[in-house]
N, C-alpha and C positions, 0 to 999 in steps of 0.2 A: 115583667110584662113590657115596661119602655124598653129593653135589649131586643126583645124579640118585635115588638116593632121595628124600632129602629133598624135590627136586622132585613126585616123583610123589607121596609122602606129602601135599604140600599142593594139589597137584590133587587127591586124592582126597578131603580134609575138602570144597574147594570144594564140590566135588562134589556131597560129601552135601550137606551145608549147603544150596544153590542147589533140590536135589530136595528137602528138606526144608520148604522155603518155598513152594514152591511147591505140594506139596500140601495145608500147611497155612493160607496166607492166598489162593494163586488158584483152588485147585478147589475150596476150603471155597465160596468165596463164589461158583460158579456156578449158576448157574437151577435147574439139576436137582437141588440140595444142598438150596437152601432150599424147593425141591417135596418133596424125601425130609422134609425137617426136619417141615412140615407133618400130613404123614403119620404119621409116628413118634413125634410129641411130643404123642399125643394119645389118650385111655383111651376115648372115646365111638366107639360101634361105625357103620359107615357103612353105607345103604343104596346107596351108590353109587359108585364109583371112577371118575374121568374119566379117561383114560391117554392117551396118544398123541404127536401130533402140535400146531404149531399153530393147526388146521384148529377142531381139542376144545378147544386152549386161548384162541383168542378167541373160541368159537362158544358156549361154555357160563358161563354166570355161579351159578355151582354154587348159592350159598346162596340163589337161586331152587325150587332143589330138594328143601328139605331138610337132613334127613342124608345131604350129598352132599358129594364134594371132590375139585375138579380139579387135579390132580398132574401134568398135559401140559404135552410143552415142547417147545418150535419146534425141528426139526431131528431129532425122535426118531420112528426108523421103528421097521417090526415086528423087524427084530433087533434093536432094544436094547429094545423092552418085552419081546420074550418072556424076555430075563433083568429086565429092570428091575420089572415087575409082580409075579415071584414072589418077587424079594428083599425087596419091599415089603411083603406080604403075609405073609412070613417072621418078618420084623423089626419091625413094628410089633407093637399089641398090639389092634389094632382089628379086628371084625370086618368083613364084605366081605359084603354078601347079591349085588351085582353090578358088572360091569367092564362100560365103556364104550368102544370101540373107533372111533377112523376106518376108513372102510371105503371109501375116499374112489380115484378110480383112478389119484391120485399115489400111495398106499401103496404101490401094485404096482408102481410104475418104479423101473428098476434106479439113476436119476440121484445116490442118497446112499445105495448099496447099501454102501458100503467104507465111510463116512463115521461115524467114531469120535472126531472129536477135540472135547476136547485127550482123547486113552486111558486117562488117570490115572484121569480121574471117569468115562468108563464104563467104564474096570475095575473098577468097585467094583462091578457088576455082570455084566460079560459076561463071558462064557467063552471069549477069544481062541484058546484053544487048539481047543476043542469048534469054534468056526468054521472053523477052519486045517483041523482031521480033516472035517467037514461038505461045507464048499469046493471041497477038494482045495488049497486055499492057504497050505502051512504058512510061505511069507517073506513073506509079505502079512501073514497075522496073528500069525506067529509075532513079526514083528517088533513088531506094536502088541502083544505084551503084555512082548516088554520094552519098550521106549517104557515103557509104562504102569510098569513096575518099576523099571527101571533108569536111565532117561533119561528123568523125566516131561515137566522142561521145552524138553527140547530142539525146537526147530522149533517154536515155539507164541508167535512173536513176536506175531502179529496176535492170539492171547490174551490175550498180557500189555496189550496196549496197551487192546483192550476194557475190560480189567480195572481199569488205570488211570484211564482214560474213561467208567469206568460205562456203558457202552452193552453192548446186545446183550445176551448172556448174562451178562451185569454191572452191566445197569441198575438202577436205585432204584426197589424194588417199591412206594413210599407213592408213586412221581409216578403220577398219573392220566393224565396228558399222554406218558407214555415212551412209546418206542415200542420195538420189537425190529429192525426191517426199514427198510433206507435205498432200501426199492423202493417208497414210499408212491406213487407216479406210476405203477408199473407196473400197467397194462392185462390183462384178462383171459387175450387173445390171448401176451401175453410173456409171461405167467407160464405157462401152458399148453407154450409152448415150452421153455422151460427146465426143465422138469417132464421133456419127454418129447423134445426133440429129441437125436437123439444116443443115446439109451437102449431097452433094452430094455423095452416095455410093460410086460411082464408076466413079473417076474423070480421066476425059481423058486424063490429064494433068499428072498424077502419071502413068497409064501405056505407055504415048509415053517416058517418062524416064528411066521408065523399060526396055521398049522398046532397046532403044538407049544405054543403060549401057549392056545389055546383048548383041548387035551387038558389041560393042567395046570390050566383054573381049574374045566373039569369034574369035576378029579378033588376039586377042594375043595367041590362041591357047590357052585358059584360063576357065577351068571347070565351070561351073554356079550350085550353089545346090540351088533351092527356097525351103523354109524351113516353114510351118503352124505352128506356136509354140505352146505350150500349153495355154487352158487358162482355165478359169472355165468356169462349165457350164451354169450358168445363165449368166456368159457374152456372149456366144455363142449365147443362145438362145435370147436375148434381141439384139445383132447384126443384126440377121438376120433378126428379126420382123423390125428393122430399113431401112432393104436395103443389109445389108451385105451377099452377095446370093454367098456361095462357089462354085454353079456352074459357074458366072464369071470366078472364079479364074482358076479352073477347063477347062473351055474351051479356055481361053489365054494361060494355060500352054498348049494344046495341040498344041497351034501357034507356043511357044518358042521352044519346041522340035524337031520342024522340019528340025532347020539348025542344030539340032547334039549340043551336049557339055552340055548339062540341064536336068539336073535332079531333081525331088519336094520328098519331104520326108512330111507327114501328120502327127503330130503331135497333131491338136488341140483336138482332143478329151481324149488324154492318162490320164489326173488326172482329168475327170469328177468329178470320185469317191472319189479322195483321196482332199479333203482340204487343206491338211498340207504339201502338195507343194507349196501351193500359198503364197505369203508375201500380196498381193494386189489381188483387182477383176482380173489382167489382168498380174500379173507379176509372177514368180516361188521365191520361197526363198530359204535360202544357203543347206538347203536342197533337193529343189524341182531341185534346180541347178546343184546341184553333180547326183543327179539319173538320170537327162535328159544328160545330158555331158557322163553320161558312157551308154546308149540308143544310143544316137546320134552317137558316138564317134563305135558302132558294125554296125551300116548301113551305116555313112563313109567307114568302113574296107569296108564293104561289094561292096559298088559302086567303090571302089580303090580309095576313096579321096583319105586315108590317110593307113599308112602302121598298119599292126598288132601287129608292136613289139614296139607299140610307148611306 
């Protein structure tokens, strides 16, 4: 009987210990930590918040803008900004005159509707439980927030190894040359399908968070810009043969606009023509980057995001 104590006693220091480390040296060091870090470790109030996806985060080159600061990060849809934007917002000490949103017709596919991990670091914001009641899913998410409590690192092999690897959501933010995505070869058309094959176009689930993150940043008296980024044209055209119908998007913006504070800027069609914007089927490169940043950056002026002497 004391073996088998004393067993389980030192499973359980393991235990801790193993959770322990792992949320202090591998989810300290993920993408979206040193985005939070950015944000929070700074008293100068912002004209701009870029949030989202990585659609916002290689499409905007924020200090083209101003007092602007891009906080987006590859793999984050509308359920985790509409908790991750107001925690931000919460906990910093900066002020916010407006949020910058993808508006993009990957937002709405259901293809990374469940997609949380590793749970630890977005529990630090989402409300697993609030999804489970939302859902109707309460062993789906009831389980990722234990995961996120009680078992952080279990099953997050291919994290630790990122982690060790400096890649992905662990790469070294000073390499100019890093990259996030081992699809640099994928084609407009395959990223379009893997976006939307398989999935529901237009998940109900992605716009009641839309939903809900655009009521909360109006209630801060807080600008909303939904943003179509660019992309190519054969991903466009392969999107919508899938489901991807801009009129959706098109007629829930005329919803959003109605309590005032929203404004949509269309971009997806601007470098049909030009290739040599694109790094990927579906991303801008540091070129396509700087020319949309200074685009973007005269219809901000224009809507008064942001000032003209930036």
């Amino acid at each position: 009987m004391r073996r088998a104590l004393l067993f389980v006693a030192i499973g359980l220091l393991l235990h801790g210990a193993l959770c322990v480390a792992f949320v202090r040296l591998v989810c300290a060091d993920h993408d979206v930590r040193r985005m939070d870090a950015k944000w929070l470790h700074g008293p100068i109030d912002a004209e701009l918040m870029i949030a989202g996806d990585s659609h916002a985060r290689f499409a905007v080159e924020a200090p083209l803008l101003g007092r602007a600061m891009n906080v987006a990060v590859p793999g984050e849809h509308y359920a985790k900004s509409e908790f991750r934007v107001p925690w931000l917002l919460d906990h910093g000490t900066r002020g916010c005159g407006a949020v910058l949103l993808p508006y993009d017709a990957a937002s709405f596919s259901s293809f990374k509707t469940d997609s949380f991990e590793p749970e630890a670091v977005w529990g630090r914001y989402v409300d697993y439980l609030e999804l489970a009641r939302r859902r109707r899913a309460p062993l789906l998410y009831g389980g990722k927030w234990l995961k996120a409590n009680v078992a952080p690192y279990v099953g997050e092999l291919g994290i630790l190894l990122q982690w060790v690897t400096s890649s992905r959501h662990f790469r070294d933010p000073t390499d100019p040359t890093g990259a996030w995505t081992t699809r640099d070869l994928e084609g407009g058309e395959q990223a379009a399908k893997r976006h939307f094959e398989g999935s529901d176009p237009w998940d109900p689930a992605m716009v009641v968070s839309l939903r809900n993150l655009v009521d909360d940043l109006r209630s801060r008296s807080i600008r909303v810009v939904l943003v179509r980024f660019p992309v190519t044209g054969p991903y466009a055209r392969v999107s919508r043969a899938l489901g991807g119908d801009p009129k959706l998007r098109d007629d829930l913006f005329e919803e959003l606009r109605q309590g005032g504070g929203v404004d949509e800027l269309d971009y997806e069609s601007l470098y049909f023509r030009d290739p040599r914007m694109f790094g990927d089927g579906d991303h801008l490169s540091v070129v396509g980057k700087r020319a949309f940043t200074l685009t973007l950056g005269r219809d901000l002026v224009r809507l008064g995001i942001i000032g003209a002497g930036r």
